[in-house]
N, C-alpha and C positions, 0 to 999 in steps of 0.2 A: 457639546460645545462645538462652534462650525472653527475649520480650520483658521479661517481669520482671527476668533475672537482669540484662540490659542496661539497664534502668532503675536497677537498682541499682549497677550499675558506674559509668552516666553520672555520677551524685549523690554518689558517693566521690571519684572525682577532679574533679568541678568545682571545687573549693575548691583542690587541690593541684595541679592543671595536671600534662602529663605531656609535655611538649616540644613540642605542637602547634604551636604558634604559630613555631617553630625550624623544623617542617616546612614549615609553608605560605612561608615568607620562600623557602627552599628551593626551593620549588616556584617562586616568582614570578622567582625570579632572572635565570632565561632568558626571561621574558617582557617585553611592551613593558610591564607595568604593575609601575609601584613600589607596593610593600605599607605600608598606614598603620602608621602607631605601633600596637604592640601595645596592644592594650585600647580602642581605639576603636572606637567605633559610627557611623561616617560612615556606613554603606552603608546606614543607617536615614534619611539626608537625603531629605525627598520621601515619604515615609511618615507614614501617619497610626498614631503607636504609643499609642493611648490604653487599651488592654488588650492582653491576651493576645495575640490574634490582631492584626500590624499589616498594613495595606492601600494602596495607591496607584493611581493612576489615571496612564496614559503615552497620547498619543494618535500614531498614524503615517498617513502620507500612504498612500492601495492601493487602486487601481484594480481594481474590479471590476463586470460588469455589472450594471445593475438585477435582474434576475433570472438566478439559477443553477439551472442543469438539472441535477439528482440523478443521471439516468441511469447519465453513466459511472461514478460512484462506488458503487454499487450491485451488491450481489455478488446472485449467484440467492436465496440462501435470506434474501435482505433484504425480508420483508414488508411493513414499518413506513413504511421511505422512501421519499417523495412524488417525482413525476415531477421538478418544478421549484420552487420555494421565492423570494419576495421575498430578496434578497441580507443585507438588514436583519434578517432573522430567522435567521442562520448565527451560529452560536457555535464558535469557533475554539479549542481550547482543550488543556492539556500541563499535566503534573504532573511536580513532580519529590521524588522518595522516600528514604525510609533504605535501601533496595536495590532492585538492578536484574531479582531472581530471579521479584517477589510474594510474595504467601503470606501468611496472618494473619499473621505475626509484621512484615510490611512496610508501612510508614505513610507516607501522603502530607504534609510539609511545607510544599511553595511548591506553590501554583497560578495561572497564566493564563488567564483568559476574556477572549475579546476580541469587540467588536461592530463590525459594517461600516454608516456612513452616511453616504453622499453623498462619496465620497472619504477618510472619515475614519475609520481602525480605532481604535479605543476600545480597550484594554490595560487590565483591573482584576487586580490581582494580589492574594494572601492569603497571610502568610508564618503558619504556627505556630510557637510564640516556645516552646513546651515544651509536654511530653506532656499534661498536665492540660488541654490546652485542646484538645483535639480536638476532644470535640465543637462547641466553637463555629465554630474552624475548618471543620468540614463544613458546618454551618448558614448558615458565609458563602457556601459555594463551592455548595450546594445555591439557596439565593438567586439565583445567579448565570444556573441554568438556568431558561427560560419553559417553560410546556406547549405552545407554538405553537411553538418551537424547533427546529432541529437541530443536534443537534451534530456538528462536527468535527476531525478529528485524524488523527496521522499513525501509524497502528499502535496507534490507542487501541481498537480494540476488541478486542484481542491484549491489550494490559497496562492501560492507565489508565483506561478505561472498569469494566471488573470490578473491578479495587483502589479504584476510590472509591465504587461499588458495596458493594464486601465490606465498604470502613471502616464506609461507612452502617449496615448490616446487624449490624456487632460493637458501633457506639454507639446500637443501638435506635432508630435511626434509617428512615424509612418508604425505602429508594430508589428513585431517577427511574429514570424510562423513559420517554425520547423517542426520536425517528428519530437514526441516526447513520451519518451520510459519512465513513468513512475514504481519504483519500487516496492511503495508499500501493498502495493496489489498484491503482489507475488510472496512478500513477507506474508503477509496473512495468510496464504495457503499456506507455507511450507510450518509457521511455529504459532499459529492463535491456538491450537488447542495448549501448547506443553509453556506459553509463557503466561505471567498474567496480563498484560497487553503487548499488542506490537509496537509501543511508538518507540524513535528509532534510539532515545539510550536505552529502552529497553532488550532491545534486539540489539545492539552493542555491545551490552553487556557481556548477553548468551554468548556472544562470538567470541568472548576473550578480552574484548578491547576495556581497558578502565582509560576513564580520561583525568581521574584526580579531583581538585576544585575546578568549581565549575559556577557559573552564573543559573538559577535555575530561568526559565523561558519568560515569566513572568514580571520579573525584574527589566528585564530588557529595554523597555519603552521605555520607561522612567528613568532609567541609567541615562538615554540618551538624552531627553527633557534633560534630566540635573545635570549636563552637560552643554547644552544649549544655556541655560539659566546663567550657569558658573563660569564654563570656559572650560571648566575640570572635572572629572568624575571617574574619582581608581575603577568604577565598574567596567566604563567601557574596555579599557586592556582586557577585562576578562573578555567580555562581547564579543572584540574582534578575536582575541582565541577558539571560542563558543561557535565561533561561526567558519573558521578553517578547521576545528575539529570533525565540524558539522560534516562536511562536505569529504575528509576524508573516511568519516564513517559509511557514507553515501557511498565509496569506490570500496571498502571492503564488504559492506553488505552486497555489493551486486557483485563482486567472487565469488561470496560463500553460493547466493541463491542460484548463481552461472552454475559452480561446481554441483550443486545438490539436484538440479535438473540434467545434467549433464552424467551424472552415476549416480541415481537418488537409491538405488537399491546398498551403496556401500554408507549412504547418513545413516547415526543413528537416531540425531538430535532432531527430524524431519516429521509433518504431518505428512505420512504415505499417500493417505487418503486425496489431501487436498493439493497435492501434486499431481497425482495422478488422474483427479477431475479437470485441472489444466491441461494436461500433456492430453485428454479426450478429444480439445479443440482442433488441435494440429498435428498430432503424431498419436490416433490410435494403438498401432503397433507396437508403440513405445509405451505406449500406455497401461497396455495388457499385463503385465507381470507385473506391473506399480502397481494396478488396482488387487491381484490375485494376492501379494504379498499383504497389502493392508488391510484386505477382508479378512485373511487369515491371522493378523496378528490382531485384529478385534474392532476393526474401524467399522463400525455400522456408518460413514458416511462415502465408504468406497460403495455396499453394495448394489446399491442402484446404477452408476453408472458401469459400474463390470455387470450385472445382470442385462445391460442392453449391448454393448460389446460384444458378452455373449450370443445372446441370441442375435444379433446381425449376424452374426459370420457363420451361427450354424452350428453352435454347441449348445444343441439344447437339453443334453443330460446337464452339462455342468452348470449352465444357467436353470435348472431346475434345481438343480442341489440350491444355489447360491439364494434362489428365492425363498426355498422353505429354511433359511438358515438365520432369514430376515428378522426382525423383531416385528411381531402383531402390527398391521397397520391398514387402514381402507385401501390404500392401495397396495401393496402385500398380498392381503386376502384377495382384492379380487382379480389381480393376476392367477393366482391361486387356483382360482372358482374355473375361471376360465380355461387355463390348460387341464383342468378334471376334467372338464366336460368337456371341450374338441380336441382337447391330445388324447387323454386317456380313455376317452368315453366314461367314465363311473362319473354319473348324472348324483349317486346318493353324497360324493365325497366335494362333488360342485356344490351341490344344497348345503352342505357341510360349512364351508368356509364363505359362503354367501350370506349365510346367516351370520358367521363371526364379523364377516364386512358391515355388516348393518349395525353390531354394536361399536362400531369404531366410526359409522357416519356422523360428524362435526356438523353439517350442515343441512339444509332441506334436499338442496340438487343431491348430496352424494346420499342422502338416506332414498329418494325417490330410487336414483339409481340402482342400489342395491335391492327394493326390493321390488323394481323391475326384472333384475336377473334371478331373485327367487321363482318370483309367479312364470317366467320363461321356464324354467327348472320342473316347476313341477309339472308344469301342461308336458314338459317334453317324458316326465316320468308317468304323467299319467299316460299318453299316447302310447308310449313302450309297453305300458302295465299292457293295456288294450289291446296291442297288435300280440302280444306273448298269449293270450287268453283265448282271440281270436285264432291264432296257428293252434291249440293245442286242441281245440273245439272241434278241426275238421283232420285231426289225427287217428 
């Protein structure tokens, strides 16, 4: 359905209502929260509704350092974002939309920015109260962002960052462009192995944080449609809670993962491994005993990047230990193959694991390969045999 026909659909039944408010009771029933009297506006308490666009201000207690180091949040092809940033200058910030797909036809509703100072996150919220006011709606939430800014989010440079981008761009609107820390990058290294996904009430959770009732994501549109229709809809109060929850989960996950790159040898709750594949990018050094501890406590996916660690700087007993300690693999083995035959010289113990590389070849190139280095192997043993026979001939 194109945005208009749904504008015009909204605007038919708003007057006539079409059972919303029977659904949402429905919905509430099993929850801890009882639904207000149909047709109230409570959830506007605390809000400044003096036009279109209403607004509020929530403040929460969240420790975070003076300064926050961008690094691990920082994907390769991140040019923009700064090593480290005043803590003061992070913009924390989640949108929530009429769908969960994007796409021109997808409009941002409610937005959370939030600011960090001296203990205190600042929550400024912006709800649009009906389509006609978009633009002003953007102009509040454009406001929001500084030019010395960064922002961050939890998967917003996948969805929220471009949708409020594109709204800009469809209301002739100039859009920003500042540096941007997405979070869930760096959640994924440090907990996809030990949680069953990263999304962020799940990683909430792990932290400690419970948030109680809650709107689950999927309801969200339609809360706001049956709001537009009606006038009223108890879901939204939950919404705009949902969505300053949001964003103070956003300022305690970037503590923990701060603090867990910053002494990841004192977490317990941490992938070693996939911390320490990050910390490769930009602090080697630092990285060397993150990858040594998680080999050691059983991460077969530290040991390839400590196995080249290793061997760069020049420890190549320990990067041979750490190779033969690999689990069977084409590439394993023909590392393997290779320092037998030009570190060690034993051509018999290169033929050896030459031959186990070839039953671990997946594909044509890598079986060509391997028994490339066989037939190498042996011409070089038979040459040896040769030259051994030939000395002993004219002894």
């Amino acid at each position: 359905m194109s945005l208009r026909d749904r504008l015009k659909r909204v605007r038919e039944s708003r007057s006539a209502g079409d059972g919303a408010v029977a659904g949402t009771a429905a919905y509430l029933a099993g929850s801890m929260v009882s639904p207000p009297a149909s047709g109230t506006q409570g959830f506007f308490d605390g809000w400044n509704v003096g036009g279109p666009v209403a607004s509020r201000e929530l403040a929460f207690p969240v420790d975070l350092p003076e300064t926050f180091d961008l690094r691990p949040f920082r994907r390769k092809d991140d040019r923009f974002v700064p090593d480290e940033v005043p803590s003061d200058r992070l913009i924390f910030f989640d949108l929530e939309t009429s769908g969960l797909s994007g796409g021109a036809g997808t409009v941002v509703f409610l937005a959370a920015f939030a600011r960090w100072n001296r203990g205190i996150l600042s929550v400024r919220q912006h709800f649009m109260r009906d389509y006609p006011a978009e633009g002003e709606f953007l102009s509040a939430c454009i406001g929001e962002i500084g030019d010395d800014s960064v922002l961050v989010s939890y998967n917003g440079k996948s969805f929220d960052e471009p949708l409020l981008r594109t709204r800009c761009i469809l209301n002739r609107m100039r859009p920003f462009r500042i540096p941007h820390a997405d979070l869930l990058y760096a959640a994924r290294r440090l907990w996809r192995w030990s949680l069953p996904d990263c999304s962020l009430a799940t990683v909430e959770r792990a932290l400690g944080r419970e948030r109680g009732p809650d709107i689950p994501g999927e309801f969200i549109p339609e809360a706001w449609f049956s709001y537009l229709r009606n006038g009223s809809d108890p879901r939204v109060g939950m919404v705009m809670s949902h969505n300053a929850e949001d964003v103070v989960s956003l300022a305690a996950i970037a503590a923990s993962c701060a603090d867990a790159f910053a002494r990841p040898l004192l977490r317990k709750d941490i992938d070693l491994g996939g911390l320490g594949r990050k910390l490769v990018e930009y602090d080697a050094e630092a990285a060397l005993p993150v990858l040594r501890a998680a080999f050691k406590s059983g991460s077969g996916a530290a040991a390839w990047p400590l196995y080249r660690l290793l061997a760069v700087s020049g420890a190549n007993g320990e990067a041979a230990e750490v190779l033969a300690a690999m689990e069977p693999s084409f590439a394993a083995l023909s590392l393997r193959s290779g320092r037998a035959e030009r570190g060690n010289r034993d051509l018999g113990e290169a033929l050896e694991f030459a031959g186990a590389a070839l039953t671990f070849a997946s594909t044509e190139k890598k079986r060509a390969m391997a028994e490339r280095r066989i037939e190498r192997i042996r011409e070089k043993m038979l040459r040896q045999t040769c030259c051994n026979l030939h000395f002993r001939s004219h002894e």
